[in-house]
C-alpha positions in Angstrom: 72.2 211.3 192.0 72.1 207.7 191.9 68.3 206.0 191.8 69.7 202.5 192.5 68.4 200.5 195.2 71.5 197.8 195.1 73.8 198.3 197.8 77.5 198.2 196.8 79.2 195.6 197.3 82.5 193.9 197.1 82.8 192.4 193.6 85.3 188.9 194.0 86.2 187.3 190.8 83.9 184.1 190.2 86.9 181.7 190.7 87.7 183.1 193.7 84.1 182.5 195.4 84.1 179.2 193.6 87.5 178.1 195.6 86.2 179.9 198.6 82.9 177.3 198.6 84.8 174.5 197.8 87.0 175.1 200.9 84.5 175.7 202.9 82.2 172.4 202.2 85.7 170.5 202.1 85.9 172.1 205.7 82.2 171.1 206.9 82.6 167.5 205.4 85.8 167.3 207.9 84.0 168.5 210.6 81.1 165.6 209.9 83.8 163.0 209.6 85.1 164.1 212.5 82.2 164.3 214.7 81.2 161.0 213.6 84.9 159.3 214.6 84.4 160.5 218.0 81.0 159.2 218.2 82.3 155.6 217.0 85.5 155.8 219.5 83.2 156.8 222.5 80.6 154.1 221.9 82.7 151.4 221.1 84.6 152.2 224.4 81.6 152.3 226.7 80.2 148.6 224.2 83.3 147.4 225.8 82.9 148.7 229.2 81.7 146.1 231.9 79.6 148.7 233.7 77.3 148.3 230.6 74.1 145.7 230.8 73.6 143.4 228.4 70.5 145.6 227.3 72.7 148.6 226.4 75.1 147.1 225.0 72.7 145.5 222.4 71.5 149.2 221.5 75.1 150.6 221.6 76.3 147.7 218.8 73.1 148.9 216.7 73.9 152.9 217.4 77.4 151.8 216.2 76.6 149.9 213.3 74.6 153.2 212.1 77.7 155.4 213.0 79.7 153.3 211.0 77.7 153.6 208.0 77.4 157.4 208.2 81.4 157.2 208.5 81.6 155.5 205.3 78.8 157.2 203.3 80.5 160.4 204.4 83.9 159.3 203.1 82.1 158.3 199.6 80.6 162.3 199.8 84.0 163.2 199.8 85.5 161.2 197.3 82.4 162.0 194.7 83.1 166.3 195.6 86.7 166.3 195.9 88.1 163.2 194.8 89.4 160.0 196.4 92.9 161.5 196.8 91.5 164.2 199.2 89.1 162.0 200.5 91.5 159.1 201.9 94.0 162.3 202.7 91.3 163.7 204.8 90.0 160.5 206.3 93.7 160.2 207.8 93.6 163.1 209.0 91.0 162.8 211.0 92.1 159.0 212.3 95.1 160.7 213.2 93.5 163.7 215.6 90.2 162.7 216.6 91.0 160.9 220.1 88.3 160.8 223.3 90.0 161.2 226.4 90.9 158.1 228.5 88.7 159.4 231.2 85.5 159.9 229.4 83.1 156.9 231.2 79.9 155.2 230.3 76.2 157.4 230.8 75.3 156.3 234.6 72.3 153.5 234.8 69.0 155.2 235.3 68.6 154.3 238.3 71.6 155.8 239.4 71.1 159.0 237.5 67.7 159.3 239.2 69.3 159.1 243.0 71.8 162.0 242.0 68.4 163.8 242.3 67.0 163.4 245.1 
């Protein structure tokens, strides 16, 4: 009769869970990258959209500027875990499949969001 209070459990080789978390922050680092393309791509479409006022647009170039950064400081993440081979690789990657549809348009002005109400 066993006394332990450990449940069994699978036993994976330490280089196996090692490759295993190194996939799967390579994987979430993608994901950011990629969230943050499509971010910059939708912004900078409605910046350049003329049903934007000139108020907007001053906070969209700022919220892009930001978006930018993050981009960049992300790529650097990757090249520091992974190295800059996998880090430019992966950066193509995502330049390459993130897109935003061609029908995607700018948020409505307020005051036409608040007559949708009522």
């Amino acid at each position: 009769m066993s006394t332990s209070t450990f449940t069994p459990a699978p036993i994976v080789p330490a280089s196996v869970h090692v490759r295993l978390k190194h996939e799967i922050s390579l994987a979430a680092l993608t994901q950011e990258l990629a969230g943050l393309r499509f971010s910059i791509l939708l912004l900078a479409r409605w910046e350049g959209s003329r049903e934007v006022d000139a108020e907007n647009r001053v906070e969209l170039r700022e919220e892009l500027a930001h978006l930018r950064l993050l981009y960049f400081e992300t790529i650097d993440e990757l090249a520091m875990g992974f190295g800059i081979q996998q880090a430019m690789r992966t950066k193509e990657d995502v330049e390459r499949t993130v897109s935003v549809p061609r029908d995607m348009m700018p948020p409505l002005k307020a005051r036409e969001n608040e007559q949708l109400y009522f």
